[in-house]
KEDO-380864 format. One line per 4 residues: number of its first residue (from 1); for each residue x, y, z of N, C-alpha, C, O, CB. Coordinates in steps of 0.2 Angstrom, whole numbers. Each point is the difference from the previous one (the first is absolute). Glycine has a CB too. Layout:
<atoms>
NUM = X/Y/Z/X/Y/Z/X/Y/Z/X/Y/Z/X/Y/Z  ...
</atoms>
This chain:
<atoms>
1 = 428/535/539/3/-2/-6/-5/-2/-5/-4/-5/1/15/2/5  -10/7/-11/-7/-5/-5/4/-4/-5/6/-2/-1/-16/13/2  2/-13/-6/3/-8/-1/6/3/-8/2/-5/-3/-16/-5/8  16/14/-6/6/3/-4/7/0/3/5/-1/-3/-13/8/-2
5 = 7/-6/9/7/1/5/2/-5/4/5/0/3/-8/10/-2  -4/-15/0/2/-6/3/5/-6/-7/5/-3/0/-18/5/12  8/0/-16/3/-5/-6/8/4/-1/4/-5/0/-17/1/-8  15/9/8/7/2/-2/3/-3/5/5/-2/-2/-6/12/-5
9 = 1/-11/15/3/-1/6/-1/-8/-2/5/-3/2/-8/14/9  0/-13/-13/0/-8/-1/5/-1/-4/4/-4/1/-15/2/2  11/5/-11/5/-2/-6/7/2/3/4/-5/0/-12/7/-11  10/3/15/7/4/3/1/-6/5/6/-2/0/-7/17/0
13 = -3/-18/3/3/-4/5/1/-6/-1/5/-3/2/-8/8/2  -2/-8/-10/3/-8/-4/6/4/-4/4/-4/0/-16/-6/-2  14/14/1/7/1/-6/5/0/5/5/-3/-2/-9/11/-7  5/-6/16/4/-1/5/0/-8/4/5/-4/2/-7/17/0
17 = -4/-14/-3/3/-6/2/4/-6/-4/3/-6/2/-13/9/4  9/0/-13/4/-5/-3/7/4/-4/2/-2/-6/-13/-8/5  12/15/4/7/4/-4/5/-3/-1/5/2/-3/-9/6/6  4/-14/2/8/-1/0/2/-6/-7/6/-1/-2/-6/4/16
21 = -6/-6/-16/-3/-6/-5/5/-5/1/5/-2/-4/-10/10/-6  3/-12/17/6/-4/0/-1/-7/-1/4/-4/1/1/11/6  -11/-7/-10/-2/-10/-3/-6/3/-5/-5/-3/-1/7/-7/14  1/16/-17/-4/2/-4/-8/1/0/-4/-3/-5/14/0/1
25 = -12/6/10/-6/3/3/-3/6/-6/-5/-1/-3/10/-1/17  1/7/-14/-3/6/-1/-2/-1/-9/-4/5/-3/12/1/14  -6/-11/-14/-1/-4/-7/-7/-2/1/-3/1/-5/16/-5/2  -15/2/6/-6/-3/1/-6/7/2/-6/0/-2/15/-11/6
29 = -6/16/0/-5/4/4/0/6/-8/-6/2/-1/10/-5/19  0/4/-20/-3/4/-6/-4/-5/-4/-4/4/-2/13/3/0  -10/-12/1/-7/-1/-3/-3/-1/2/-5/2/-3/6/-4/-3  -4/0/12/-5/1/3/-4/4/1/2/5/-1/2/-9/3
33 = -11/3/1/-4/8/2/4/2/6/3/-4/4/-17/1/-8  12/10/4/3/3/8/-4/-2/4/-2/-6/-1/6/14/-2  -6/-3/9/-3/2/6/-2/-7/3/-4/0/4/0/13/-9  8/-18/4/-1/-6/4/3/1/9/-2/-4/4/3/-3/-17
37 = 2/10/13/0/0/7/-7/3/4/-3/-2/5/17/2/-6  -15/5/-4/-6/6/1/-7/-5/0/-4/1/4/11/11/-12  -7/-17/5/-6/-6/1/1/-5/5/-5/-2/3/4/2/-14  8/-3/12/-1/-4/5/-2/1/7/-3/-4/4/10/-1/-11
41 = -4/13/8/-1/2/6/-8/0/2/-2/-1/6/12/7/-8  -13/-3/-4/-7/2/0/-3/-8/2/-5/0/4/4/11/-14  4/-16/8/-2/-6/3/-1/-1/7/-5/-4/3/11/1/-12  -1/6/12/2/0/6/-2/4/6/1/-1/6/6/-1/-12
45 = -13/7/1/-1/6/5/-7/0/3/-5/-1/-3/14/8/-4  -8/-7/13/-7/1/4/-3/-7/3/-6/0/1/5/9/-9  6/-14/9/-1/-6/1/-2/-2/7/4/3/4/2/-4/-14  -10/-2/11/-1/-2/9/0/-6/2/-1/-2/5/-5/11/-4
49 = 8/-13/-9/0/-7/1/7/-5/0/4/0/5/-14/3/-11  10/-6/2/7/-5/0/4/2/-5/-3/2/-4/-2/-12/9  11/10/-6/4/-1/-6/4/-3/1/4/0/5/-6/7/-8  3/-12/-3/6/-5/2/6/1/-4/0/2/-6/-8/-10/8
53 = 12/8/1/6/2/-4/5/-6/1/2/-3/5/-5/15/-3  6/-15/-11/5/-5/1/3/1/-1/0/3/-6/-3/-9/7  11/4/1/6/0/-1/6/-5/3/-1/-5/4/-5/15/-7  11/-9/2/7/-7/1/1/-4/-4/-2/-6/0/0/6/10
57 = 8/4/-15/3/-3/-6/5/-5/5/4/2/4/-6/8/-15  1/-16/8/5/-3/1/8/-1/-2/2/0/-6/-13/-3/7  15/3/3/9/2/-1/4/-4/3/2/2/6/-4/9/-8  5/-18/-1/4/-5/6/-5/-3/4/-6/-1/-3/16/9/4
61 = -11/-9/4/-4/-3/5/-4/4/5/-3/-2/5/9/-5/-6  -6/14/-2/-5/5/4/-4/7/-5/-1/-1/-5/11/-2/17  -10/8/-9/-3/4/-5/5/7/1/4/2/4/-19/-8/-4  13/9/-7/4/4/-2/-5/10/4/-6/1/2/13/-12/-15
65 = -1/14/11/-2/7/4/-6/3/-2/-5/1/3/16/1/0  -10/-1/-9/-4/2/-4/-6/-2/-2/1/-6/-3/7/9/1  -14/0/5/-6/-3/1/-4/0/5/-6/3/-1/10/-6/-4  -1/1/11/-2/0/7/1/8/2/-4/3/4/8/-17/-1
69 = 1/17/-6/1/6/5/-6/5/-4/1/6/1/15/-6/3  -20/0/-8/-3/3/-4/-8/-2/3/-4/4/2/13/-4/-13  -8/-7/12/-6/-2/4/-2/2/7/-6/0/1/9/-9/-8  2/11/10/1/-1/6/-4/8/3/-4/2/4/17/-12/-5
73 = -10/14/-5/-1/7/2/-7/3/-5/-3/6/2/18/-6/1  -16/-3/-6/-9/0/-3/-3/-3/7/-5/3/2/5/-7/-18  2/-2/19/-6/-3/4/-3/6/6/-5/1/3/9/-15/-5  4/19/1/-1/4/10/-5/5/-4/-5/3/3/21/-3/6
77 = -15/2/-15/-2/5/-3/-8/-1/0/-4/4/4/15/-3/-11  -14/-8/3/-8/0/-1/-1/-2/9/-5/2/2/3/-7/-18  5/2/20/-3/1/8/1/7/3/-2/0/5/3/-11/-3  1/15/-5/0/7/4/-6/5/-3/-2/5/2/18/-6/1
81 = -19/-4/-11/-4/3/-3/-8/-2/2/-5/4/-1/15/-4/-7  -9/-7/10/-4/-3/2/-2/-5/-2/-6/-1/2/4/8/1  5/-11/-7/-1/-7/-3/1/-5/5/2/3/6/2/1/-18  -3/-10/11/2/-6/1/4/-4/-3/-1/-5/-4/-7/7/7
85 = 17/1/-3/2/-4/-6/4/-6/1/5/2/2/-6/9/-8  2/-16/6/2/-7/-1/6/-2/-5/-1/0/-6/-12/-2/9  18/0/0/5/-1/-6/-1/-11/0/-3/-5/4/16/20/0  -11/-15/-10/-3/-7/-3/6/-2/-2/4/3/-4/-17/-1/-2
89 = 15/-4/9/8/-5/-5/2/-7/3/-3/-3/5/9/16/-6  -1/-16/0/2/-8/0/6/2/7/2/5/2/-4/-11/-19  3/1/18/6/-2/6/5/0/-5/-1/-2/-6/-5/-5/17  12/8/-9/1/3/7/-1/8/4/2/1/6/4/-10/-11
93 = -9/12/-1/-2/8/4/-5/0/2/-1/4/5/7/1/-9  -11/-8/0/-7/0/7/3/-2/7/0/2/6/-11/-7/-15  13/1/7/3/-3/11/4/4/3/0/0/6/0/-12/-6  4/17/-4/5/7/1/-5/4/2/1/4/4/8/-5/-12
97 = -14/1/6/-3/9/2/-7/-2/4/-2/4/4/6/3/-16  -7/-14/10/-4/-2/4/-2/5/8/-5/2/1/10/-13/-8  -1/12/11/0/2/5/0/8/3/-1/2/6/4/-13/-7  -3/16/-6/-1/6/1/-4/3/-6/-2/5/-1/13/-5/8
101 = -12/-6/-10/-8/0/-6/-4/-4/-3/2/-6/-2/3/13/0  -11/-5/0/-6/-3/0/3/-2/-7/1/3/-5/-11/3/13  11/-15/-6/2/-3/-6/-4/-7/-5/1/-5/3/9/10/4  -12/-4/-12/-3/-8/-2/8/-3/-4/4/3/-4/-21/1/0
105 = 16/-9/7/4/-5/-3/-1/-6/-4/-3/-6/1/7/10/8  -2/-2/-16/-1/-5/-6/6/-5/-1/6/2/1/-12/7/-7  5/-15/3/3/-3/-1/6/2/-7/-2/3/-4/-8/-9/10  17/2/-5/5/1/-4/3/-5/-5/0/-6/2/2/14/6
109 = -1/-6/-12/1/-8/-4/-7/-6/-1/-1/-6/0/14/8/7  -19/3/-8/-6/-5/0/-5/2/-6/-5/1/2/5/-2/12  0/2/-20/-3/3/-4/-9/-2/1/-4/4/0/17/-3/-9  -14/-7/9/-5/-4/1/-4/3/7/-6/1/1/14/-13/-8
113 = -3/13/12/-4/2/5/-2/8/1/-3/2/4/9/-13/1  -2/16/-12/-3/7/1/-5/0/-2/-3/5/4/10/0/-4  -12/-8/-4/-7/3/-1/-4/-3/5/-5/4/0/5/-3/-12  0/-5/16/-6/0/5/3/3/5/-4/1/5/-3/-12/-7
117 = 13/13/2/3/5/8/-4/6/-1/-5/1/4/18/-4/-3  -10/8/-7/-4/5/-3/-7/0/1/-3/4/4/11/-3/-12  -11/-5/6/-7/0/0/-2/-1/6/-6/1/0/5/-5/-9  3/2/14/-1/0/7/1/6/3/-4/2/3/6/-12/-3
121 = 3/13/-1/4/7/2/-5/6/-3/-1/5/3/15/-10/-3  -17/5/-5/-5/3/-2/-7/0/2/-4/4/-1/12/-4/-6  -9/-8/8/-6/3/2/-2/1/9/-5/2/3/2/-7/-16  12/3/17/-2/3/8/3/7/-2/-1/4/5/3/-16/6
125 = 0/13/-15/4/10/3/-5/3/-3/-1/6/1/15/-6/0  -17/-3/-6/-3/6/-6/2/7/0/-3/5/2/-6/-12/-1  16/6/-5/4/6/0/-4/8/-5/-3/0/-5/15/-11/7  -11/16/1/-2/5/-7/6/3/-4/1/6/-1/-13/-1/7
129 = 16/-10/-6/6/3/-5/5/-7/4/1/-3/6/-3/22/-7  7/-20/-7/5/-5/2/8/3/-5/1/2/-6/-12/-15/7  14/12/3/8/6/-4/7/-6/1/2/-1/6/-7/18/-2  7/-20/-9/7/-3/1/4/4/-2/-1/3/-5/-2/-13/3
133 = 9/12/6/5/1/0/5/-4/0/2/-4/5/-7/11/-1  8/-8/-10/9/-1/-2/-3/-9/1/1/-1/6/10/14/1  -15/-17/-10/-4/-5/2/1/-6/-6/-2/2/-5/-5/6/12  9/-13/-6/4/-2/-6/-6/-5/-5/-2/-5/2/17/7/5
137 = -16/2/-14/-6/-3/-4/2/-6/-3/6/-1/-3/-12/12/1  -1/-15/1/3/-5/-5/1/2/-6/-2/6/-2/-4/-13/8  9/3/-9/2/1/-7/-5/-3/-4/-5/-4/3/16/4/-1  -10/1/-9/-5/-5/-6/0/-8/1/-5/-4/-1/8/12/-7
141 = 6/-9/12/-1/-6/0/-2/-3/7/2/-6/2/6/7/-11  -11/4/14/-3/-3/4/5/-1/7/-1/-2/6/-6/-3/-16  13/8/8/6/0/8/3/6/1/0/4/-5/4/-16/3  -1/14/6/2/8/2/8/-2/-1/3/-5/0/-13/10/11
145 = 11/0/-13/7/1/-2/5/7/2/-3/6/-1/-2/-13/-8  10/7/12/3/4/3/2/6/-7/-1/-1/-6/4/-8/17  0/14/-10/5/3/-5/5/-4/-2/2/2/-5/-4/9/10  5/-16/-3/4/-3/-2/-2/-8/-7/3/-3/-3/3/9/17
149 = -16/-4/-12/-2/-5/-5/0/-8/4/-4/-5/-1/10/14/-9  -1/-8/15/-4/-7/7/-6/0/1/-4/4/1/11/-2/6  -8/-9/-9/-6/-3/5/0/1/5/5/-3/3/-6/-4/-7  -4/10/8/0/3/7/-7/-4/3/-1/2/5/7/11/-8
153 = -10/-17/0/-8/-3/0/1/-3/7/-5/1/3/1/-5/-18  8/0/18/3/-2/4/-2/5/7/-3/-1/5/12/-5/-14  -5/11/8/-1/4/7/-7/5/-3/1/5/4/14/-4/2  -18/-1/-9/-4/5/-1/-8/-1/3/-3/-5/0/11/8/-11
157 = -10/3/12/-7/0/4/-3/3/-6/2/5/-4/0/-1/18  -8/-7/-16/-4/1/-4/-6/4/-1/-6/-3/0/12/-5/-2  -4/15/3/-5/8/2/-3/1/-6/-5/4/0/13/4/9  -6/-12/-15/-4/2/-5/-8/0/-1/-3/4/-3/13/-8/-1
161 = -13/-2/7/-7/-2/2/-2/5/2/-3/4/-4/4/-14/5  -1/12/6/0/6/2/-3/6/-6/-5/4/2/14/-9/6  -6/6/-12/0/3/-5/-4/0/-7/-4/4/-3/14/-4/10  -9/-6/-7/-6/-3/-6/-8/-2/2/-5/-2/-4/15/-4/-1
165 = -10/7/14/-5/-4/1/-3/6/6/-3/-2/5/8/-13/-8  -4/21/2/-3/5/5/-4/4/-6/1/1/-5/10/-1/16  -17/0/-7/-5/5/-1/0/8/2/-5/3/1/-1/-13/0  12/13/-2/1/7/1/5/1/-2/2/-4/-4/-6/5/12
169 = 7/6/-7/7/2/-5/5/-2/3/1/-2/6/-3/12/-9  7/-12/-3/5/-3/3/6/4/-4/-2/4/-5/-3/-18/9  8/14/-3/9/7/3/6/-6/-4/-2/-5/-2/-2/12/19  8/-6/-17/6/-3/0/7/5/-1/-1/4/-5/-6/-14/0
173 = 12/10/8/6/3/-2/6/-6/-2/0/-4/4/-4/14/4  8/-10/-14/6/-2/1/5/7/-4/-1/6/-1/-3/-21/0  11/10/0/5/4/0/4/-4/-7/6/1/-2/-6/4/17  -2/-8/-18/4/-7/-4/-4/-4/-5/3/-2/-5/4/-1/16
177 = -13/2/-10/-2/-4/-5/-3/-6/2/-6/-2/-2/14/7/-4  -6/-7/8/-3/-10/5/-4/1/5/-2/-5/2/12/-1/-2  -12/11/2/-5/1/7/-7/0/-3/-1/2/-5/10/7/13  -14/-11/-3/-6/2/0/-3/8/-3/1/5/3/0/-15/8
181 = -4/9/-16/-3/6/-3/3/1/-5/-2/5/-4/-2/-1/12  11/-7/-10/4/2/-7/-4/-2/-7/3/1/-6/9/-2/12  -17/-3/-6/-3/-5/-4/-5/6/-3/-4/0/-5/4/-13/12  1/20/-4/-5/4/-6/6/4/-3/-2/6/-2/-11/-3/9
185 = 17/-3/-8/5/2/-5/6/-7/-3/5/1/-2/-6/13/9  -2/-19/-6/3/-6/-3/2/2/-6/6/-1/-1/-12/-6/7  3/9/-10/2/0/-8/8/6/1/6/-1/-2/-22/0/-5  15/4/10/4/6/0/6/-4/4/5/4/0/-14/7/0
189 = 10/-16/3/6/-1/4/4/-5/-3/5/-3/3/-10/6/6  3/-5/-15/6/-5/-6/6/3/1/3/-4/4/-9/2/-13  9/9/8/4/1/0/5/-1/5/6/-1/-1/-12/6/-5  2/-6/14/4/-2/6/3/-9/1/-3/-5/1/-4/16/4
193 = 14/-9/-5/2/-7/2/-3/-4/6/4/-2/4/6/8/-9  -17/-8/5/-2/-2/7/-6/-5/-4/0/0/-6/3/12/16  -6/-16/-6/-5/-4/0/-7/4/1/1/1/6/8/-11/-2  -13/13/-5/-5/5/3/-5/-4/2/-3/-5/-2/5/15/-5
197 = -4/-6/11/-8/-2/3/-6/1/-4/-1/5/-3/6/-2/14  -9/-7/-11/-5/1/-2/-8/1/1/-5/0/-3/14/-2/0  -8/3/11/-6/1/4/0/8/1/4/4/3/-4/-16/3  -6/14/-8/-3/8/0/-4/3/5/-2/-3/4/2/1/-13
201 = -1/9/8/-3/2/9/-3/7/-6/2/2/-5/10/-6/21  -16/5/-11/-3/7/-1/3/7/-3/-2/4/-4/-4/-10/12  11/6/-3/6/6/1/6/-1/1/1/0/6/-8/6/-3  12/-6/-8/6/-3/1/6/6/1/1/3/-5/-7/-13/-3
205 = 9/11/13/3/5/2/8/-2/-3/1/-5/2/-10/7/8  13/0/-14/6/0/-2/6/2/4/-4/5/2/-3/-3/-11  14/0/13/2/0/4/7/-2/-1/1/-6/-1/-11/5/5  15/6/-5/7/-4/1/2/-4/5/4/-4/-1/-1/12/-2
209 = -7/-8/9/2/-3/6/-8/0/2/-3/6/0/16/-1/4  -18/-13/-4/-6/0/3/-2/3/7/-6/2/1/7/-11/-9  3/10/12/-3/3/5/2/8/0/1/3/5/-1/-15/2  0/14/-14/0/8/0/-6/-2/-3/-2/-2/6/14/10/-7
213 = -16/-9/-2/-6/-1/-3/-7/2/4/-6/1/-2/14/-10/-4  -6/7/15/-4/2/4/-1/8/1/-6/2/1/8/-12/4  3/14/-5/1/4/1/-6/6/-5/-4/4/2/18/-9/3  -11/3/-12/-6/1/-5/-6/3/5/-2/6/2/6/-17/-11
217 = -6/3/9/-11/-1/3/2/7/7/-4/5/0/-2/-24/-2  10/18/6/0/4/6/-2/6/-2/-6/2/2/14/-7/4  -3/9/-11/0/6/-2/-6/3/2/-1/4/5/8/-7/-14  -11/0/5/-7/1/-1/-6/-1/5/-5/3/0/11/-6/-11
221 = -4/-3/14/-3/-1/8/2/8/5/-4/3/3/6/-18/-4  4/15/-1/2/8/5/-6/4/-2/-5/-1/3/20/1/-3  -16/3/-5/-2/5/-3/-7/-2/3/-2/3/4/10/0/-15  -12/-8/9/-6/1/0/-5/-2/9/-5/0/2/8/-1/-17
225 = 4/0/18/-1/-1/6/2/4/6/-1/-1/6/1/-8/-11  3/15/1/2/6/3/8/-5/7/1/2/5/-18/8/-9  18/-13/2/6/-4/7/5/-2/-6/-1/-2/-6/-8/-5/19  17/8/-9/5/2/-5/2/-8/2/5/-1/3/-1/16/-2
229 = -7/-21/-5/-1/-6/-1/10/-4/0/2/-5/3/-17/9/-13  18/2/7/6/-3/-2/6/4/4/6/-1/-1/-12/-3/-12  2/7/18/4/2/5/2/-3/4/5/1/4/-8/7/-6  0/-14/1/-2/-4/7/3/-8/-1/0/-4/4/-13/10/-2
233 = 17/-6/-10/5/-5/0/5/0/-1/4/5/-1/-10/-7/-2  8/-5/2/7/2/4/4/-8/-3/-1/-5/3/-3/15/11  7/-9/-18/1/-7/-5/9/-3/4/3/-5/-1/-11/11/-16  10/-1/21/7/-2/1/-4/-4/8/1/-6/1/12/18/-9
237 = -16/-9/12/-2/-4/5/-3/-6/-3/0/-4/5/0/13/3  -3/-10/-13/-4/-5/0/3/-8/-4/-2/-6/-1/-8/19/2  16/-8/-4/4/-5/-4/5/-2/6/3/-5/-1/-3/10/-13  2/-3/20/3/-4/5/-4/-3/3/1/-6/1/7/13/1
241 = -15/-5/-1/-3/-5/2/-1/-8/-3/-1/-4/4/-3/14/0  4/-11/-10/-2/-4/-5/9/-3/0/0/-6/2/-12/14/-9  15/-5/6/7/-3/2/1/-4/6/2/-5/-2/1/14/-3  -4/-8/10/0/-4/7/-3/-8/-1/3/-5/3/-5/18/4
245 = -4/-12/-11/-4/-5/-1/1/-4/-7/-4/-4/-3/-5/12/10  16/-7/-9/4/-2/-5/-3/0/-7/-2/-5/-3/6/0/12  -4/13/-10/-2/1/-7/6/-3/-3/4/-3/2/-13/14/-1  8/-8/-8/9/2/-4/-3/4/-8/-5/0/-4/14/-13/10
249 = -4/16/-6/-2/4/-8/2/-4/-5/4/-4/-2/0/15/5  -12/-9/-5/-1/-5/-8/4/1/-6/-2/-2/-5/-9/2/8  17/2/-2/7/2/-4/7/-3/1/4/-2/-4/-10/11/5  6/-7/4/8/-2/3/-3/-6/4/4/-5/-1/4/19/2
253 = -13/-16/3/-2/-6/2/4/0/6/3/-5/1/-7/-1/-12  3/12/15/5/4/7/-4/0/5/-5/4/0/13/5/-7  -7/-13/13/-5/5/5/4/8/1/6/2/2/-10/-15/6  0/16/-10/4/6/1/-5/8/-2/-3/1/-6/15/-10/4
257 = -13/13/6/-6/5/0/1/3/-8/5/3/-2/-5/1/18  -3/-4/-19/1/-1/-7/-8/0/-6/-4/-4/3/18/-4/2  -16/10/-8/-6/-3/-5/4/1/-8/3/5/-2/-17/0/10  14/-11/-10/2/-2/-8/9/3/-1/2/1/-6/-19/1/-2
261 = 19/-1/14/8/0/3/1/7/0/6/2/2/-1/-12/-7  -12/14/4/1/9/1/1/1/7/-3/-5/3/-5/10/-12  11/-1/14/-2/4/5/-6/2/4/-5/0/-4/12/2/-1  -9/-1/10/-5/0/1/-1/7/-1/-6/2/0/5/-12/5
265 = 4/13/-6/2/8/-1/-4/2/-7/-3/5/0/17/-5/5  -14/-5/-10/-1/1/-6/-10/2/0/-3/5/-4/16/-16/1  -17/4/8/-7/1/1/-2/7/4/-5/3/-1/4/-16/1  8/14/4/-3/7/6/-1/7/-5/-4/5/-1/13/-10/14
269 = -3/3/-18/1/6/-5/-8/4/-3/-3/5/0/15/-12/-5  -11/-1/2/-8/-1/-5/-6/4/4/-3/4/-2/6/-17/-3  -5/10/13/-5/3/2/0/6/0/-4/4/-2/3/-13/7  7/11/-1/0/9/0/-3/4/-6/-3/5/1/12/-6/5
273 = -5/-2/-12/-2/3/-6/-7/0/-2/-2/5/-2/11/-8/-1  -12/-3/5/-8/0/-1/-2/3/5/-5/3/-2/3/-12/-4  3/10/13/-3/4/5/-2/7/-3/-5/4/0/11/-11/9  1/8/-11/1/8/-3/-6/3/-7/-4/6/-1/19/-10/3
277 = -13/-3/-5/-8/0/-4/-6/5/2/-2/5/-2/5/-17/1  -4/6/7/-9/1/0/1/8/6/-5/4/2/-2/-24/-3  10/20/3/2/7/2/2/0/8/-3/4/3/-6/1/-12  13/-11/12/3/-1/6/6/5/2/4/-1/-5/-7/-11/3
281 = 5/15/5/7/2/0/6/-8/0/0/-6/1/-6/19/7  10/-10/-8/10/-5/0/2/2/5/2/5/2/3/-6/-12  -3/-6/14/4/4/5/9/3/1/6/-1/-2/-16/-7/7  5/14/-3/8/2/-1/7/-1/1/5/4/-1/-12/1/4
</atoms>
């Protein structure tokens, strides 16, 4: 694929990922530059090192779906690639997943104690790439805030450091406005009824639903790794898994197999379509 055809597969795929404009994404993703998924991947590609990836928006007294199942299915991805990749997040889902993955566990509710966490976490992993997913950024005023405009500073893990304080590329997907990496289109999100974040990342991925946002970077991992990257996921098993371990949808606030209250039908759709893309067959 050369680099003309990879930039149009990258603009066709951020336009799918936010077609449905359901917290006014796709308002955002026209002004923006394109081929950002087509960069973050490049971020991603060829790595033999660490990447850290954080996520687990906080919802009620646990975390919500969206996020983790995006995370979950990047980490199987860069170890089948050959990375090392490490999910970074606060309890209660570091101690949820703790035991079927390689987890650093940061403090919640501690603003004071994320910069020497980070700085510690960076310099034992010395990661070559750091990507938050669905990760909830501070604001101007220094506290995280839900879509509903809640003070959330209380249950929140603070992945921003991470972010401000890593010497490599760093990634971000949201879906809303308040998450880690929305702070490079801050000006542009007045319009949204929300509190916005204003911590920034290198490559900021746009997304009706943040964990379709992975799918994006995959695309492109498939292609240049010749292995059908997104064949190999599977968001309805992995949202029951996450269910067991008492997720709930960051919507309806439901334990129930669900991301932002769609189907899981809705992400399986999406991938086929991008499979189809980069030149997979569908199954019949």
């Amino acid at each position: 694929m050369n680099i003309e055809n990879e930039a149009s597969l990258s603009e066709q795929i951020e336009c799918m990922l936010v077609e449905r404009n359901l917290r006014g994404m796709k308002d955002l993703q026209q002004q923006v530059t394109s081929g950002y998924c087509l960069r973050a991947a490049k971020s991603l590609s060829n790595i033999e090192g660490t990447v850290l990836i954080g996520t687990g928006f906080p919802v009620l007294d646990t975390f919500e779906t969206d996020g983790p199942v995006g995370a979950l299915i990047l980490y199987k991805a860069l170890a089948l690639l050959g990375a090392t990749p490490i999910l970074v997040c606060g309890n209660p889902m570091a101690n949820a997943l703790k035991d079927d993955y390689n987890v650093c566990v940061i403090s919640v509710g501690d603003k004071k104690s994320g910069l020497a966490e980070a700085k510690a976490a960076l310099l034992q992993y010395k990661p070559q790439a750091i990507i938050a997913i669905e990760c909830p950024g501070a604001a101007e005023n220094g506290n995280y805030h839900n879509m509903r405009g809640e003070d959330i500073s209380a249950k929140s893990a603070s992945f921003d450091f991470f972010m401000t304080e890593a010497n490599c590329p760093t990634i971000a997907i949201g879906d809303g406005g308040n998450e880690i990496g929305m702070g490079n289109v801050k000006e542009l999100l007045a319009k949204l009824d929300i509190v916005p974040a204003a911590t920034t990342c290198d490559e900021l991925i746009l997304s009706d639903v943040s964990n379709w946002g992975v799918y994006g970077i995959l695309a492109f991992l498939s292609v240049w790794s010749k292995k059908d990257l997104l064949n190999e996921t599977c968001p309805e098993q992995i949202l029951k898994y996450i269910s067991k371990l008492g997720s709930v949808d960051g919507v309806t606030r439901r334990n129930e197999i669900t991301e932002d209250s769609l189907p899981a039908s809705e992400g399986i759709a999406l991938i086929a379509r991008i499979r189809s893309l980069i030149g997979y067959p569908t199954a019949s």
